[in-house]
PDB file of N, CA, C and O in Angstrom:
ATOM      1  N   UNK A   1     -10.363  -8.583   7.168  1.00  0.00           N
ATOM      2  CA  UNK A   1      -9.376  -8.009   8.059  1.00  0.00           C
ATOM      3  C   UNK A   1     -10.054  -6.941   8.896  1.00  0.00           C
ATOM      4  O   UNK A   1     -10.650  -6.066   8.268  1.00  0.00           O
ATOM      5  N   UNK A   2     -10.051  -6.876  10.358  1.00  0.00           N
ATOM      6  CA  UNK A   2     -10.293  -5.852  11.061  1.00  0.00           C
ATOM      7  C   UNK A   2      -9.784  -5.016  11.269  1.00  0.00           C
ATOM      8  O   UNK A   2      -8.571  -5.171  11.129  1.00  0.00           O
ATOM      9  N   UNK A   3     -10.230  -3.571  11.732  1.00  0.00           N
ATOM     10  CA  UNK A   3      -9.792  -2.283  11.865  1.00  0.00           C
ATOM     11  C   UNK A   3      -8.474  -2.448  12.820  1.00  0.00           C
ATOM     12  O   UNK A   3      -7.455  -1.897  12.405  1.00  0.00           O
ATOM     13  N   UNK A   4      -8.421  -2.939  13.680  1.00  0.00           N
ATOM     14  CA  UNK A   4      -7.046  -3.469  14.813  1.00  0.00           C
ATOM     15  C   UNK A   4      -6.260  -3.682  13.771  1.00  0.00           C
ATOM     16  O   UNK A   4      -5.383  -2.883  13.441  1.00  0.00           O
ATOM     17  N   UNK A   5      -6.551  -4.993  13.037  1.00  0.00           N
ATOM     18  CA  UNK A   5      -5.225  -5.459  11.977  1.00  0.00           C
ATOM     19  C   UNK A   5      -4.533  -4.269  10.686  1.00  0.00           C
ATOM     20  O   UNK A   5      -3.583  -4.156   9.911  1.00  0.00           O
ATOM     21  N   UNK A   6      -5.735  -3.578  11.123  1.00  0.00           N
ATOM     22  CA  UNK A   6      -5.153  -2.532   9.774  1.00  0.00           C
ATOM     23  C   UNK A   6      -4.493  -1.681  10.879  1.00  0.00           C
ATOM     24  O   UNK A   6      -3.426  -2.211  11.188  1.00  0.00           O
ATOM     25  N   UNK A   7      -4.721  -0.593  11.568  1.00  0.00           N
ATOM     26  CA  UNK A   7      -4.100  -0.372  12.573  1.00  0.00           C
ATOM     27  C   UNK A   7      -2.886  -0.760  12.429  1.00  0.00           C
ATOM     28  O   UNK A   7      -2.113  -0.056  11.779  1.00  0.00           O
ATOM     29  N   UNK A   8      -2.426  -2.059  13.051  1.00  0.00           N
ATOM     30  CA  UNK A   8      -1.509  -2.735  13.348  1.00  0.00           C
ATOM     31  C   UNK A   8      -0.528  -2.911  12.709  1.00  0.00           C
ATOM     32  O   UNK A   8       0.556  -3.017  13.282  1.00  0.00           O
ATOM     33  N   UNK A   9      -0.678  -3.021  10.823  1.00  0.00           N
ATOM     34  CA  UNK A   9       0.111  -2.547   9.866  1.00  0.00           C
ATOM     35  C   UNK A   9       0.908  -1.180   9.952  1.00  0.00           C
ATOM     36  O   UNK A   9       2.074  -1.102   9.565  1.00  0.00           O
ATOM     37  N   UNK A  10       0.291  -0.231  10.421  1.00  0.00           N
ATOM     38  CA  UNK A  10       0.296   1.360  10.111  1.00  0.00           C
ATOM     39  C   UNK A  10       1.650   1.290  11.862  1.00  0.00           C
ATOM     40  O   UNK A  10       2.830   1.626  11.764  1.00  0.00           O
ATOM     41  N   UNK A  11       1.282   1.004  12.628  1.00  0.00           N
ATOM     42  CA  UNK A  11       2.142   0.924  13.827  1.00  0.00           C
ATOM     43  C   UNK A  11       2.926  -0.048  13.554  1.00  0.00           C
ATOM     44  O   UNK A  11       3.732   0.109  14.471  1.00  0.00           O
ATOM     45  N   UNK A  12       3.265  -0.857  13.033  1.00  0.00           N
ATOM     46  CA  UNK A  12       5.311  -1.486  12.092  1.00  0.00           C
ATOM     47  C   UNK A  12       5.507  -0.634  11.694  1.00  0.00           C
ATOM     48  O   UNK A  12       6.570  -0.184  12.120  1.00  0.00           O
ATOM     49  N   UNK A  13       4.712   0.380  10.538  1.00  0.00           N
ATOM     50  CA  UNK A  13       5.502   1.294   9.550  1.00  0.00           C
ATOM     51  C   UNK A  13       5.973   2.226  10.600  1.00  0.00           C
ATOM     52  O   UNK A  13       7.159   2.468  10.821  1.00  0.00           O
ATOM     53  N   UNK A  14       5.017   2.705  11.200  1.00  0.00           N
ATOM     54  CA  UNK A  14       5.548   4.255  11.688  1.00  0.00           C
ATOM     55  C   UNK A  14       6.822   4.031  12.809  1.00  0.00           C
ATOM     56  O   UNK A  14       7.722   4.863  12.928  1.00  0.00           O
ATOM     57  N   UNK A  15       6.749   2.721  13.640  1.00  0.00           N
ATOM     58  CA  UNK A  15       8.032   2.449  14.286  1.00  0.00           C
ATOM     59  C   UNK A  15       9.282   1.936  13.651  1.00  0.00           C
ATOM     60  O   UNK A  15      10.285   1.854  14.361  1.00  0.00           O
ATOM     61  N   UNK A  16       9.362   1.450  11.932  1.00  0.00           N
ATOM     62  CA  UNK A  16      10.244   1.110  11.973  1.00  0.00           C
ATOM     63  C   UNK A  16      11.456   2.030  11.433  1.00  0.00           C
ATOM     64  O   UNK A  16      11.431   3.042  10.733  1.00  0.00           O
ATOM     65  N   UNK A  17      12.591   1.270  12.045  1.00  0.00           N
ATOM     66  CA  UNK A  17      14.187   2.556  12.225  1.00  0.00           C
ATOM     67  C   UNK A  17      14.633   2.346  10.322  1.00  0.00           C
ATOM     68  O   UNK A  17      15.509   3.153  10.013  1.00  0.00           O
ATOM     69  N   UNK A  18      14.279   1.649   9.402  1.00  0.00           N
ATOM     70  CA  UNK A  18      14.957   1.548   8.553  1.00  0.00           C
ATOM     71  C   UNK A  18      14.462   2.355   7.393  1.00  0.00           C
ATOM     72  O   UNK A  18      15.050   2.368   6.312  1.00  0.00           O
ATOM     73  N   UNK A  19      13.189   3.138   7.682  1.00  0.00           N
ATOM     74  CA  UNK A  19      12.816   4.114   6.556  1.00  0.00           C
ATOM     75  C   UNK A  19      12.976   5.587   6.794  1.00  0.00           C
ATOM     76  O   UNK A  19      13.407   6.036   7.856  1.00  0.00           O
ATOM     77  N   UNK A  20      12.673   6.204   5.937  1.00  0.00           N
ATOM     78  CA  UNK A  20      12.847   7.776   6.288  1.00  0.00           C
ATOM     79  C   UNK A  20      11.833   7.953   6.909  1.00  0.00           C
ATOM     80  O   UNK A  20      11.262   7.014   7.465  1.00  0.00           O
ATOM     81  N   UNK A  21      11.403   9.148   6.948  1.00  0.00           N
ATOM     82  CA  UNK A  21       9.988   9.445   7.345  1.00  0.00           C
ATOM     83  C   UNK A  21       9.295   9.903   5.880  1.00  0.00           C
ATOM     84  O   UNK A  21       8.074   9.750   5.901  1.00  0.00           O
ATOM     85  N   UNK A  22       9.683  10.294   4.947  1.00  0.00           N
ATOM     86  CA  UNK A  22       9.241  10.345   3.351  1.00  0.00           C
ATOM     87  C   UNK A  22       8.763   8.959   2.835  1.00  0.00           C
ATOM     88  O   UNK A  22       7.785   8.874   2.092  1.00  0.00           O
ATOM     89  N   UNK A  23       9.557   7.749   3.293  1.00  0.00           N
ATOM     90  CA  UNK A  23       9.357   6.421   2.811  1.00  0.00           C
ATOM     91  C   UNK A  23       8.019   6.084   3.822  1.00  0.00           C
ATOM     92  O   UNK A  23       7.038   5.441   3.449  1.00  0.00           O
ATOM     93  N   UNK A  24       8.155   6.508   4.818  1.00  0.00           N
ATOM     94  CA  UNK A  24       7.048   5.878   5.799  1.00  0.00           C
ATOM     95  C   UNK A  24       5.746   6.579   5.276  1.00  0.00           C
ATOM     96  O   UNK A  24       4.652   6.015   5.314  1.00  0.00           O
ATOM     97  N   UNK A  25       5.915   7.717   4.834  1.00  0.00           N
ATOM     98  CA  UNK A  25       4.608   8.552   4.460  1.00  0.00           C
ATOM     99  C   UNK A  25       3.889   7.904   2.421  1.00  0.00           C
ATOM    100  O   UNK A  25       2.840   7.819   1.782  1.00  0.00           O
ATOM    101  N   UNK A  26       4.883   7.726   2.325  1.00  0.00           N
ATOM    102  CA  UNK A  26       4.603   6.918   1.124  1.00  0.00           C
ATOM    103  C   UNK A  26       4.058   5.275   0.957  1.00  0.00           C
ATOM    104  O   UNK A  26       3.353   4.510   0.300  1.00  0.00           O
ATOM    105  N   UNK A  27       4.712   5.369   1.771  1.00  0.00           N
ATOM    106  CA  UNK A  27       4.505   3.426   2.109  1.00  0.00           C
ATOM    107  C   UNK A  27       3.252   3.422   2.563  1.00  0.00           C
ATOM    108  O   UNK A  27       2.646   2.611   1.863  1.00  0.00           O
ATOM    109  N   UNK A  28       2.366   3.994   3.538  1.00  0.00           N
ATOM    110  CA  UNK A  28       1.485   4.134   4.052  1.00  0.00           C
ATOM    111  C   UNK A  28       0.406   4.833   3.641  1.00  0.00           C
ATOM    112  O   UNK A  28      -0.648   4.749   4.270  1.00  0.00           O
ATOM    113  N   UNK A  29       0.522   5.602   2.551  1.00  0.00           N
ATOM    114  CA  UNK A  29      -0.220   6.355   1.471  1.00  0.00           C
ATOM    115  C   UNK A  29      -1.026   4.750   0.430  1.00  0.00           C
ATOM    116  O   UNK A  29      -2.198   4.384   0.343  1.00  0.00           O
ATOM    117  N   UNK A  30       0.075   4.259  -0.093  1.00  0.00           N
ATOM    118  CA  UNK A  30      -0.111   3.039  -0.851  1.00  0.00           C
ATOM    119  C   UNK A  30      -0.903   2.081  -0.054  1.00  0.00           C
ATOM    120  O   UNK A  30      -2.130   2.090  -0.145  1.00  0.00           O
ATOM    121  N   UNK A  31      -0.424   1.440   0.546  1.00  0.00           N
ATOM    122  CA  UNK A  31      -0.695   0.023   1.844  1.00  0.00           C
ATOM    123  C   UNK A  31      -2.227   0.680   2.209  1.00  0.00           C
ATOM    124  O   UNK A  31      -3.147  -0.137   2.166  1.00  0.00           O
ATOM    125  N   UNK A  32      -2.605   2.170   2.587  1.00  0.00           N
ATOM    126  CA  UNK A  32      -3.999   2.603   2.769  1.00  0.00           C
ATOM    127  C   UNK A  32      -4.693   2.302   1.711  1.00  0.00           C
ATOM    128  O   UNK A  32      -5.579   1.447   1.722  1.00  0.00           O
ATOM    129  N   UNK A  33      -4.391   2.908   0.797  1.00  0.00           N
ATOM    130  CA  UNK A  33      -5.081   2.753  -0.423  1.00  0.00           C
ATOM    131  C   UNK A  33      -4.773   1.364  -0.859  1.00  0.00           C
ATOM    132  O   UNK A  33      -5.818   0.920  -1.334  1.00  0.00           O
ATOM    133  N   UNK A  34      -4.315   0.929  -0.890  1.00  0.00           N
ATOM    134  CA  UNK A  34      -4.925  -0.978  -1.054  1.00  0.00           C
ATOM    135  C   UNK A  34      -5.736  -1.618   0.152  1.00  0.00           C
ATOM    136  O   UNK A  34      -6.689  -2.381  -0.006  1.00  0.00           O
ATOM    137  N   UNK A  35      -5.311  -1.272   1.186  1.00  0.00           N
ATOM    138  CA  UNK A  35      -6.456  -1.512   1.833  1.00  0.00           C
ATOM    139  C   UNK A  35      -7.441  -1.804   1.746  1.00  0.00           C
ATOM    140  O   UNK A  35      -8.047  -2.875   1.784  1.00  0.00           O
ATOM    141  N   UNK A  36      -7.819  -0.213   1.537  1.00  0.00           N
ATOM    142  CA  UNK A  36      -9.586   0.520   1.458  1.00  0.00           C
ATOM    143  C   UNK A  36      -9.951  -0.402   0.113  1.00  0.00           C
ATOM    144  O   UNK A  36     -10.961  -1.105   0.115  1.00  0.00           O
ATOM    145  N   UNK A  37      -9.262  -0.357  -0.765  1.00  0.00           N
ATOM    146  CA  UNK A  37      -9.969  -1.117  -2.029  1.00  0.00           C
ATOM    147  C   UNK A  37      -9.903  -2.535  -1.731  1.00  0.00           C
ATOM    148  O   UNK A  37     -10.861  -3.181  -2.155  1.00  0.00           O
ATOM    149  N   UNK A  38      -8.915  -3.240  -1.043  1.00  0.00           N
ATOM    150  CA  UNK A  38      -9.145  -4.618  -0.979  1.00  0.00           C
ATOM    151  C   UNK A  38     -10.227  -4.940  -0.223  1.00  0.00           C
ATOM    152  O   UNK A  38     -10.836  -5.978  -0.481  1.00  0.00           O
ATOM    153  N   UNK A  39     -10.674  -4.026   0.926  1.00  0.00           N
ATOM    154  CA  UNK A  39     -11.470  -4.496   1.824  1.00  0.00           C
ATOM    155  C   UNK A  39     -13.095  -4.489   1.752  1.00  0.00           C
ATOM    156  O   UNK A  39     -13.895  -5.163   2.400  1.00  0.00           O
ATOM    157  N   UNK A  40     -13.464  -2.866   0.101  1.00  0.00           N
ATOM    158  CA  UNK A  40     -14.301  -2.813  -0.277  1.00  0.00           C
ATOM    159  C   UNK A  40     -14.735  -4.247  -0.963  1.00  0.00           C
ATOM    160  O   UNK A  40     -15.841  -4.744  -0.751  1.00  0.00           O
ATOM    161  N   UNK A  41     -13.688  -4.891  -1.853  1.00  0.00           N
ATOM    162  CA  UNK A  41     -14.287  -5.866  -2.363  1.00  0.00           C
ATOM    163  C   UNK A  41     -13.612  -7.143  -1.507  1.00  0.00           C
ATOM    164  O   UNK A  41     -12.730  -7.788  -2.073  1.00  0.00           O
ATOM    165  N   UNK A  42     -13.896  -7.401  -0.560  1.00  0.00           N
ATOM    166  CA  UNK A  42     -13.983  -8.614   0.410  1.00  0.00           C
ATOM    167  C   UNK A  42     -12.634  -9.447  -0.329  1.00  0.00           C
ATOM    168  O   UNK A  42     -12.711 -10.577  -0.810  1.00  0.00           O
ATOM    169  N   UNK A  43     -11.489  -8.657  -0.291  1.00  0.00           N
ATOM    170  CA  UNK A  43     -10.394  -9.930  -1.131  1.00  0.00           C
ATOM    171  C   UNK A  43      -9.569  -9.952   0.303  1.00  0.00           C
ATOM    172  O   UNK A  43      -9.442  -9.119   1.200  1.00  0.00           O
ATOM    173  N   UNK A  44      -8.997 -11.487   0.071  1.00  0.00           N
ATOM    174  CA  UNK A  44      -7.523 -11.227   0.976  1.00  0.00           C
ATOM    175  C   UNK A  44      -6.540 -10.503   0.517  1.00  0.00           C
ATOM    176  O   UNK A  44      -6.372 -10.008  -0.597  1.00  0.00           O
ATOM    177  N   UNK A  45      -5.616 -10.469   1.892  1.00  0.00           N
ATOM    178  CA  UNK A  45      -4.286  -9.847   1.971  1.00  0.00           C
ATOM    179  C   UNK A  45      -2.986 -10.790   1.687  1.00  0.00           C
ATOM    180  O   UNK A  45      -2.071 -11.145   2.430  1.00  0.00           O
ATOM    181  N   UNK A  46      -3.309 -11.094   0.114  1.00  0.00           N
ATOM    182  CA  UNK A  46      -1.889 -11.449  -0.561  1.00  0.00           C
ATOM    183  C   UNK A  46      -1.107 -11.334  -1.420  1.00  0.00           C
ATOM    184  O   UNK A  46      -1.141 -10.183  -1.853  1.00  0.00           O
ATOM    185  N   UNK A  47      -0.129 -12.168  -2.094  1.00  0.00           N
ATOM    186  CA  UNK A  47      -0.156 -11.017  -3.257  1.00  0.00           C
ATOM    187  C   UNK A  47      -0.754 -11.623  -4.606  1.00  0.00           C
ATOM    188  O   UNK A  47      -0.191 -10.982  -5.494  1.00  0.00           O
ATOM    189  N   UNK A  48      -1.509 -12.426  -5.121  1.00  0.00           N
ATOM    190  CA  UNK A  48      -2.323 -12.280  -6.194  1.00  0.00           C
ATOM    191  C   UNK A  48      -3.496 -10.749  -6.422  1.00  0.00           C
ATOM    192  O   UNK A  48      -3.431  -9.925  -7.334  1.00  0.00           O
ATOM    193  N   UNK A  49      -4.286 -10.774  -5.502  1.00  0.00           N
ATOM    194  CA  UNK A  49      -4.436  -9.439  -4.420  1.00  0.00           C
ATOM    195  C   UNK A  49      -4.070  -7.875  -4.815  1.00  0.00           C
ATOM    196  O   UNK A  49      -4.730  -6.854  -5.006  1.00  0.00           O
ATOM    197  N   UNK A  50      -2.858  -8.179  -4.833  1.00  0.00           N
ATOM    198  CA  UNK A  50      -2.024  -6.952  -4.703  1.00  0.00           C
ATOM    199  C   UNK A  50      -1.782  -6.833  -6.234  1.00  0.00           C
ATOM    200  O   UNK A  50      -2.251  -5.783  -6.673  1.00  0.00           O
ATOM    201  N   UNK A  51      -1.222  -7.560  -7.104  1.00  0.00           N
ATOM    202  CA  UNK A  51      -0.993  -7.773  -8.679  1.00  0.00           C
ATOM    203  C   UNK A  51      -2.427  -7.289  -8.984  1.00  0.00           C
ATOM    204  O   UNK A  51      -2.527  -6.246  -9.630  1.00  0.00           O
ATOM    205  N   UNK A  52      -3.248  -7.760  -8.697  1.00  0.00           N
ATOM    206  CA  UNK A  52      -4.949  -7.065  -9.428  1.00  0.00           C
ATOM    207  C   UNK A  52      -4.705  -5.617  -8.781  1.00  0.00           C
ATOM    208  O   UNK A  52      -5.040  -4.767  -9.606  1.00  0.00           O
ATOM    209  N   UNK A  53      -4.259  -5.067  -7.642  1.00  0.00           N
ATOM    210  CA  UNK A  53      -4.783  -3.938  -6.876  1.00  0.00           C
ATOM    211  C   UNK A  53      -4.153  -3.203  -8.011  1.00  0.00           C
ATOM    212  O   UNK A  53      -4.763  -2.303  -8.588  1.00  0.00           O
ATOM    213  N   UNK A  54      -2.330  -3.749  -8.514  1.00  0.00           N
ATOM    214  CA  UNK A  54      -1.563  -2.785  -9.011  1.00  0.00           C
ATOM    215  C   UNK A  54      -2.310  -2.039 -10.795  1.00  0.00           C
ATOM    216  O   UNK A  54      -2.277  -0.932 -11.332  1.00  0.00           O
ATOM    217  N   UNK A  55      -2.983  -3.588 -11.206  1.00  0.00           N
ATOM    218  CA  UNK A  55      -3.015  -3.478 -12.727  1.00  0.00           C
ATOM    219  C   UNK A  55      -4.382  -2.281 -12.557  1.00  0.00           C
ATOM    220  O   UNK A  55      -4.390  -1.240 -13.215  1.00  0.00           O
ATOM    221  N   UNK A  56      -5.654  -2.704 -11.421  1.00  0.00           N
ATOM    222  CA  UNK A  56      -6.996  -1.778 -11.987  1.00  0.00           C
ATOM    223  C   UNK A  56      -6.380  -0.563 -10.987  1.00  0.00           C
ATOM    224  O   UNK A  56      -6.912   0.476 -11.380  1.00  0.00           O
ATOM    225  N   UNK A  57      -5.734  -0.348 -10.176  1.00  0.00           N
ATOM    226  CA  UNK A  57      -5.964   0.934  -9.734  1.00  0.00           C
ATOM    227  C   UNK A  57      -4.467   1.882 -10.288  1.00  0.00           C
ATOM    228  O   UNK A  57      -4.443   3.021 -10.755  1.00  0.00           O
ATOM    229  N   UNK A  58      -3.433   1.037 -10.058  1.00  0.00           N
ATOM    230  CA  UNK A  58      -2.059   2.109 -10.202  1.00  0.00           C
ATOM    231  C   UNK A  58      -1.772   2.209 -11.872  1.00  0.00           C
ATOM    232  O   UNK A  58      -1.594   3.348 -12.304  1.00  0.00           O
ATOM    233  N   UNK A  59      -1.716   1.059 -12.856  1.00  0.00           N
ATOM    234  CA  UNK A  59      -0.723   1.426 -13.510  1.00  0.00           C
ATOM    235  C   UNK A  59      -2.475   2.084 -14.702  1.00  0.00           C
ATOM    236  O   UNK A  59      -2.375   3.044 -15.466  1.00  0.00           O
ATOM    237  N   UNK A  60      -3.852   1.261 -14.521  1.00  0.00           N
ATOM    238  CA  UNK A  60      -4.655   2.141 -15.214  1.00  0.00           C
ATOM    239  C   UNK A  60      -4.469   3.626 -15.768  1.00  0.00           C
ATOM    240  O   UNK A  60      -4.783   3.819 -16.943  1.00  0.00           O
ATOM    241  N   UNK A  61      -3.969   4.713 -14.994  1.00  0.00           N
ATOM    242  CA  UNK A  61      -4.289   6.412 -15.115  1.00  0.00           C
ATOM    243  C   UNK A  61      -2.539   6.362 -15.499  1.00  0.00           C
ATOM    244  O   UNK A  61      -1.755   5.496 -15.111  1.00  0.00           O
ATOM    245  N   UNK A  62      -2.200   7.619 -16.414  1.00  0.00           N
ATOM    246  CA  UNK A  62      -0.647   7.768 -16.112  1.00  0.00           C
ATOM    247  C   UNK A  62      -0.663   8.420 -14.775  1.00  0.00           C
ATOM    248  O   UNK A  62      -1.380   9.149 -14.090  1.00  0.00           O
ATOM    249  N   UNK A  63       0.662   7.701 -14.733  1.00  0.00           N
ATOM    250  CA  UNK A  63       1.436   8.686 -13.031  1.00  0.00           C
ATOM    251  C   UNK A  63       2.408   8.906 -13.010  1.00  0.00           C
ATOM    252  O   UNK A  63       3.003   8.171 -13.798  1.00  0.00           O
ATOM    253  N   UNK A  64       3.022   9.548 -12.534  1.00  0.00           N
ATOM    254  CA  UNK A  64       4.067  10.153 -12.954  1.00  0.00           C
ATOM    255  C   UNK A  64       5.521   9.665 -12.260  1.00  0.00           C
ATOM    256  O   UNK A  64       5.704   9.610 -11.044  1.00  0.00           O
ATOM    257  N   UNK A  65       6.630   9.282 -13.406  1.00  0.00           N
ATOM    258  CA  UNK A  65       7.699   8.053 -12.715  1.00  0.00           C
ATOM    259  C   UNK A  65       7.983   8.391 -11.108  1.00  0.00           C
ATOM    260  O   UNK A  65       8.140   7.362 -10.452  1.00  0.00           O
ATOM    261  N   UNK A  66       8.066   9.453 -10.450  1.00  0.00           N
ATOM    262  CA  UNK A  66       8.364   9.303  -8.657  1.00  0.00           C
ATOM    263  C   UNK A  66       7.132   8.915  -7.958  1.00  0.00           C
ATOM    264  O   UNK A  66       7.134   8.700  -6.746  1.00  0.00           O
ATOM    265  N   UNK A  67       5.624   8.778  -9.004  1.00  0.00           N
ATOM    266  CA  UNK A  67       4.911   8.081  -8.114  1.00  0.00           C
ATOM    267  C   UNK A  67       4.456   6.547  -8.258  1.00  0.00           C
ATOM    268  O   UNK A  67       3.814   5.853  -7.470  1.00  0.00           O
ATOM    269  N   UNK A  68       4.976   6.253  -9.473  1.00  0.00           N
ATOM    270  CA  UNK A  68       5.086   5.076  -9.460  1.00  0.00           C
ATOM    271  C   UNK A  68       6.841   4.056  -8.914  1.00  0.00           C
ATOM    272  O   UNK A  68       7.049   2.914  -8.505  1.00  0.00           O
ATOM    273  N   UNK A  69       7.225   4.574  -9.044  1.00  0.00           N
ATOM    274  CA  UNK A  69       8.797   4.118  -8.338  1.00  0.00           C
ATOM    275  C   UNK A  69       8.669   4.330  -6.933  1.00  0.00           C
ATOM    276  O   UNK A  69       9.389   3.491  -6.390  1.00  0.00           O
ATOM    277  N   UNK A  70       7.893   5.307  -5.762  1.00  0.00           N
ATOM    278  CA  UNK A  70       7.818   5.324  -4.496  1.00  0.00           C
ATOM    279  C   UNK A  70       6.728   3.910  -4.464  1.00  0.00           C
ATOM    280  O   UNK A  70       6.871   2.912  -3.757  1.00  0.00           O
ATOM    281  N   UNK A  71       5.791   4.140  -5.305  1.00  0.00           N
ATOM    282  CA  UNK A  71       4.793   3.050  -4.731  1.00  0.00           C
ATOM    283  C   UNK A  71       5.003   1.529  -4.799  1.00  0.00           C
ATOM    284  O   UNK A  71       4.518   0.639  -4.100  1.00  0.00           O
ATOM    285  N   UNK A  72       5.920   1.472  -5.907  1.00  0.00           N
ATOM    286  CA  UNK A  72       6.646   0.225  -6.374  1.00  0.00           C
ATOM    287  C   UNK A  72       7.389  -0.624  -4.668  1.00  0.00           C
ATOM    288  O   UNK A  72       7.337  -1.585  -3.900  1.00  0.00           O
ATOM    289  N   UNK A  73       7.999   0.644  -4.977  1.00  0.00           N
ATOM    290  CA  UNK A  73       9.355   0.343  -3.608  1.00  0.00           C
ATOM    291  C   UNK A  73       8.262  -0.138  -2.372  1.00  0.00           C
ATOM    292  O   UNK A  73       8.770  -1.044  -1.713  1.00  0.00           O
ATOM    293  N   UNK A  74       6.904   0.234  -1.895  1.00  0.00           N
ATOM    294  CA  UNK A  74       6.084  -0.045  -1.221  1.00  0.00           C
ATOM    295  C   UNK A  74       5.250  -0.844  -0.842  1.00  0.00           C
ATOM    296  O   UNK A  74       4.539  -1.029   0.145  1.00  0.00           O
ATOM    297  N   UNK A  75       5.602  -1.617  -2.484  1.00  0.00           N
ATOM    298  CA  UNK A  75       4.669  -2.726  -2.595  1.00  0.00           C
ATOM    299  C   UNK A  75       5.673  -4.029  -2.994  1.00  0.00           C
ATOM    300  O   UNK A  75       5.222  -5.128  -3.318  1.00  0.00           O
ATOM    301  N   UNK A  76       7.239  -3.683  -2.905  1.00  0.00           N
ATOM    302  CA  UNK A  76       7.834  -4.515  -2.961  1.00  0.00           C
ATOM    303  C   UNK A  76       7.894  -5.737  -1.609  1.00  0.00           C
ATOM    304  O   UNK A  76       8.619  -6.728  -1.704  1.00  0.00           O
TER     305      UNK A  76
END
């Protein structure tokens, strides 16, 4: 995926009317950070993908339930 296409993700979030601006800052916190790790290791953007991103990076460390319930909602 190229820098445009990532981009391009980040400009839906920030225009769209149906989140807060708390949800947009969260949503986009997450979606970065899968990114950067999907793109380090050359995976696509789907969701088998995303199920590996959740198990080695999110649910690995505790976090604490509003940061796993914002990120959830993000990756729904």
């Amino acid at each position: 995926m190229s820098t445009s296409r990532y981009a391009d993700w980040r400009a839906d979030l920030d225009a769209s009317r149906d989140l807060s601006d708390l949800d947009k800052q969260s949503y986009g916190f997450v979606l970065g950070w899968f990114e950067s790790w999907r793109l380090r290791k050359g995976l696509r953007a789907e969701r088998p993908t995303a199920v590996v991103f959740w198990k080695e990076q999110v649910m690995v460390k505790p976090r604490k339930d509003w940061q796993r319930e914002r990120w959830a909602e993000a990756g729904a």
